[in-house]
C-alpha positions as CSV (number, residue, x, y, z in Angstrom):
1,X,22.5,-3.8,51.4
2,X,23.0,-5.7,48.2
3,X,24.6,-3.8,45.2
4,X,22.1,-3.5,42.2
5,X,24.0,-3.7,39.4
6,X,22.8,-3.4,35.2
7,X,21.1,-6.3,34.3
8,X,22.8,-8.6,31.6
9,X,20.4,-7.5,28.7
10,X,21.6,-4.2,29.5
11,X,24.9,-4.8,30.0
12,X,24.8,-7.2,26.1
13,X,22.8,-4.2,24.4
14,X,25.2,-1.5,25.6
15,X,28.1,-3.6,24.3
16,X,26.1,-4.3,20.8
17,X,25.6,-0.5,20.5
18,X,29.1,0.0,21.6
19,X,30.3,-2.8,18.6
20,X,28.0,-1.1,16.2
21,X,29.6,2.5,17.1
22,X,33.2,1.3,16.5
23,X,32.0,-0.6,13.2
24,X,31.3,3.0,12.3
25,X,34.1,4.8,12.8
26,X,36.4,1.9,11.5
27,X,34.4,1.8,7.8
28,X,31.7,4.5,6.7
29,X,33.7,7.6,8.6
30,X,36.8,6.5,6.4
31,X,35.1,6.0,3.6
32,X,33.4,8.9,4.0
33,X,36.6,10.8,3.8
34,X,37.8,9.4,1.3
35,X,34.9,10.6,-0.4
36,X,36.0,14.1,0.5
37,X,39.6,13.9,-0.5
38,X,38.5,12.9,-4.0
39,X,36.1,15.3,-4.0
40,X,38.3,18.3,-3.0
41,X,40.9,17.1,-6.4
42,X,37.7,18.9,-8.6
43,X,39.4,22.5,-8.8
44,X,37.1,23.9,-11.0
45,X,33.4,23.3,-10.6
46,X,32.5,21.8,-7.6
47,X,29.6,18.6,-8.2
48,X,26.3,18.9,-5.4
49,X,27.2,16.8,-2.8
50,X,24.0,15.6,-2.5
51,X,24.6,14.2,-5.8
52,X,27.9,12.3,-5.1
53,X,26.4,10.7,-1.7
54,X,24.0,9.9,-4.1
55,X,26.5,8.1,-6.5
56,X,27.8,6.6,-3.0
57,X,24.8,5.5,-1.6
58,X,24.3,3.3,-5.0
59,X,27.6,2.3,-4.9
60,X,27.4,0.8,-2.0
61,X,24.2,-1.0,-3.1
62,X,25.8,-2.3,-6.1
63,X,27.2,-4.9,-3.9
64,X,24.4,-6.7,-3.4
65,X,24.4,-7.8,-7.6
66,X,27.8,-8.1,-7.0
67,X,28.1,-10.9,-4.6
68,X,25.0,-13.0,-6.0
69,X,27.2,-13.3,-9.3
70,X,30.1,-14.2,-7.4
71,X,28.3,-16.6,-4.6
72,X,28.7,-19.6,-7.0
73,X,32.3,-19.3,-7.2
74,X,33.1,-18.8,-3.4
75,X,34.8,-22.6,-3.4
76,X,36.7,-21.3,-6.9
77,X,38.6,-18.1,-4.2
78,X,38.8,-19.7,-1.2
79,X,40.5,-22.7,-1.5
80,X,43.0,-24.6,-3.5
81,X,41.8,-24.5,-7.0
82,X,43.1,-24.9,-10.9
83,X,44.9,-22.0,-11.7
84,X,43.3,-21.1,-14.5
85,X,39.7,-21.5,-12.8
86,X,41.0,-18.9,-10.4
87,X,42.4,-16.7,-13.0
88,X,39.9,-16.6,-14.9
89,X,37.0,-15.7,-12.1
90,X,39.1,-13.5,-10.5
91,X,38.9,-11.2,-14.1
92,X,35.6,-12.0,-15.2
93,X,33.7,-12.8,-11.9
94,X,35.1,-11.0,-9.5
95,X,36.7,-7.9,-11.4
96,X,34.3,-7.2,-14.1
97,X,31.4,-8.6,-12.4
98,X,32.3,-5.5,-9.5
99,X,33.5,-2.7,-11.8
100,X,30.2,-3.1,-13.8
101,X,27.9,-3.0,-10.7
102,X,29.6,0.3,-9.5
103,X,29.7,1.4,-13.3
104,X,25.7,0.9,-13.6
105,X,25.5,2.8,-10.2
106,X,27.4,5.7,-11.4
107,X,25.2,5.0,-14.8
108,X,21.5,5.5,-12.8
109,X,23.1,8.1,-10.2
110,X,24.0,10.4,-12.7
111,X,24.4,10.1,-15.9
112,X,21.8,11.8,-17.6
113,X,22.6,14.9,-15.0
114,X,22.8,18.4,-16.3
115,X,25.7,18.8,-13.5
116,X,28.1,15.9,-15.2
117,X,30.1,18.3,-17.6
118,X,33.5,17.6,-16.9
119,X,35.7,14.3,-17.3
120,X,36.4,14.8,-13.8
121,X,33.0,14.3,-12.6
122,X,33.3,10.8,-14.2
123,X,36.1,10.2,-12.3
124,X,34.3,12.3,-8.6
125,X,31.2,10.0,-9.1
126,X,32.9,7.1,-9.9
127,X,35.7,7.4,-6.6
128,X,32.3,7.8,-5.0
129,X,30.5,5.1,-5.9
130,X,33.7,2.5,-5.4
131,X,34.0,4.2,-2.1
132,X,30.6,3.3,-1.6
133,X,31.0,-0.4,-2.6
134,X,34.3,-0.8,-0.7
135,X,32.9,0.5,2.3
136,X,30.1,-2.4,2.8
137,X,32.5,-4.6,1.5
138,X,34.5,-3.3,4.3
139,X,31.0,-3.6,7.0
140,X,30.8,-7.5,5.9
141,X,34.8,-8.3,6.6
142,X,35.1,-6.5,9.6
143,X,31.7,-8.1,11.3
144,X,32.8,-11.8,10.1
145,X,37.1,-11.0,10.7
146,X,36.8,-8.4,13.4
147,X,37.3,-4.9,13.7
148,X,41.4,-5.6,14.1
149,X,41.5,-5.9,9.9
150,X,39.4,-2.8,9.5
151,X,42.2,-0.2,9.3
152,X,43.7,-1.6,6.4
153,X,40.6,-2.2,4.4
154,X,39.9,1.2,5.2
155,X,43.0,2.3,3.7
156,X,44.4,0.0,0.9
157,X,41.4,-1.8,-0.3
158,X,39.4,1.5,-0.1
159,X,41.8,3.2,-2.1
160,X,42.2,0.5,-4.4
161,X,38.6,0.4,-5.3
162,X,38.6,4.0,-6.0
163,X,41.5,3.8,-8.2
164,X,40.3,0.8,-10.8
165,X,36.9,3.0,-11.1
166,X,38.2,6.1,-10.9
167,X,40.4,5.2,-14.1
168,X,36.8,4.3,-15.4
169,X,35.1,7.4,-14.9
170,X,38.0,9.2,-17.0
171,X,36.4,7.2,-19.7
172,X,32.5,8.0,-18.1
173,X,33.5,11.4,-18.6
174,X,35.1,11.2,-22.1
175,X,32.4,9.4,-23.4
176,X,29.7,11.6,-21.8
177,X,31.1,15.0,-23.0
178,X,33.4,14.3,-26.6
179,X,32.6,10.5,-27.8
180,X,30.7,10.3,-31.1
181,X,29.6,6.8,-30.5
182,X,29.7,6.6,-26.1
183,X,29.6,3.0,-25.9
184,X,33.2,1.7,-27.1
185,X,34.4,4.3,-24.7
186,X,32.5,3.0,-21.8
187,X,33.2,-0.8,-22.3
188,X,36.7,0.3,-22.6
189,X,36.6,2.0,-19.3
190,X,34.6,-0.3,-17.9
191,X,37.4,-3.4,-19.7
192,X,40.5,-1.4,-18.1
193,X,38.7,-1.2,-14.6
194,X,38.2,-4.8,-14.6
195,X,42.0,-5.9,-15.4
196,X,43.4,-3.7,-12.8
197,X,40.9,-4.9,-10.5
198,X,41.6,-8.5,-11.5
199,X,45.0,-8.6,-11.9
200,X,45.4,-6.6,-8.0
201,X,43.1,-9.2,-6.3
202,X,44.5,-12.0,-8.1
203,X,48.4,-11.4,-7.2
204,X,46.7,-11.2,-3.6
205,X,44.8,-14.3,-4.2
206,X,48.1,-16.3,-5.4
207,X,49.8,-15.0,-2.0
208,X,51.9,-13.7,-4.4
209,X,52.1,-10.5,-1.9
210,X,53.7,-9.1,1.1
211,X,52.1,-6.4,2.8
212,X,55.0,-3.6,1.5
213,X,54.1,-5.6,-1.8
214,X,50.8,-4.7,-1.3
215,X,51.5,-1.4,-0.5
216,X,53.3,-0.6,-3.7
217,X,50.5,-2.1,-5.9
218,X,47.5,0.2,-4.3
219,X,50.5,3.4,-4.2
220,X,50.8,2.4,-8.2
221,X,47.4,2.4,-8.8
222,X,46.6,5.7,-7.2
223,X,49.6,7.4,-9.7
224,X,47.5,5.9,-12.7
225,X,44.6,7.8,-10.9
226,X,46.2,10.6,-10.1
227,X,47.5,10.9,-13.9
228,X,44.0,10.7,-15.3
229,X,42.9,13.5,-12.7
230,X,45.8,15.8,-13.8
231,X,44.5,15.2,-17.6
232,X,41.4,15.5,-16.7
233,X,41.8,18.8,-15.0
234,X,43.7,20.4,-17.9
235,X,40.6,19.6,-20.4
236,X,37.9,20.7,-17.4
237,X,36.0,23.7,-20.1
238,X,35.8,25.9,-16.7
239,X,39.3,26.2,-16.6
240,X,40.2,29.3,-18.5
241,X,39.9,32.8,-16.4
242,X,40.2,30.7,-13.4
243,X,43.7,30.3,-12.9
């Protein structure tokens, strides 16, 4: 008696579904917790977290604007190339063409919300929606590179996205709760965003960096982060009586 075994279109869907589960766990669960970590650096008024998936959810949409502005420049990043044509997409295409399609996101998810009363909810909703944007960014690599390269997106260039916009949504927040005039503030945050951003992916571009270099950068960025959440937290109006 002949074995019956699965039939090939089983056996290809079962590995598709199998693929799709590991594409998963290797980008949206890490971005995902990401999420949470920066979330959890609020100490004193919580934001809905319905809200900040919100501000992810748009993130990762912003994307899509995102890569049909830089689309005409792909020969310009991927090959040999004038110097200063690279230079000068890497800042204007690539970094301030991405740190204002996760700023508008943060912009529509929340910026007229009666919840956004605290600097650091610029920076929460910010963090979420460069989360958001790194982690499809991180879906496209790993489906045309392989899964092997998702680990480290999930952790440097995840992080690094989070840290240019989180240093923007310092200024979000500033200009949302104590700017006079909001607008210098934001293109200001919105400027700084973009040179971090650029200068990071352009010393990466050049080949300029090892991975420990690489390492450093992303560890350097998060302390400028990490400063503007400390700052942030001090002038946080809910923190008298709660300490």
């Amino acid at each position: 008696m002949l074995k019956c075994g699965r039939r090939p279109e089983a056996r290809r869907r079962e590995g598709s579904a199998t693929d799709v589960l590991l594409l998963i766990l290797a980008t949206l669960v890490p971005g995902l917790l990401w999420v949470v970590f920066f979330y959890r650096q609020d100490r004193w008024e919580a934001e809905p977290p319905g809200l900040v998936l919100w501000a992810f959810i748009l993130g990762g949409a912003a994307i899509v604007p995102a890569s049909l502005l830089e689309t005409p420049f792909r020969d310009v990043l991927a090959g040999p190339a004038d110097p200063l044509a690279q230079l000068i997409v890497v800042f204007l295409v690539v970094g301030l063409g991405e740190e204002l399609a996760k700023f508008a996101a943060v912009y529509l998810a929340v910026w007229g919300s009666r919840h956004f009363n605290e600097i650091m909810d610029g920076i929460v909703y910010s963090v979420a929606a460069a989360l958001g944007f790194a982690t499809v960014e991180n879906v496209v690599y790993a489906t045309a590179f392989g899964l092997e390269i998702a680990p480290a997106r999930a952790f440097l260039t995840s992080l690094a996205h989070a840290s240019f916009s989180g240093v923007m949504g310092f200024y979000l927040g500033w200009a949302r709760l104590f700017a006079a005039h909001p607008g210098p503030v934001l293109a200001g945050g919105v400027a700084a965003a973009a040179l971090l951003h650029g200068a990071y992916d352009y010393v990466l571009l050049a080949g300029w960096a090892s991975p420990a270099l690489a390492l450093a950068m992303v560890g350097g960025l998060y302390g400028l982060l990490s400063r503007k959440i400390r700052t942030a937290s001090r002038l946080s109006p809910f923190r008298r009586g709660r300490e």
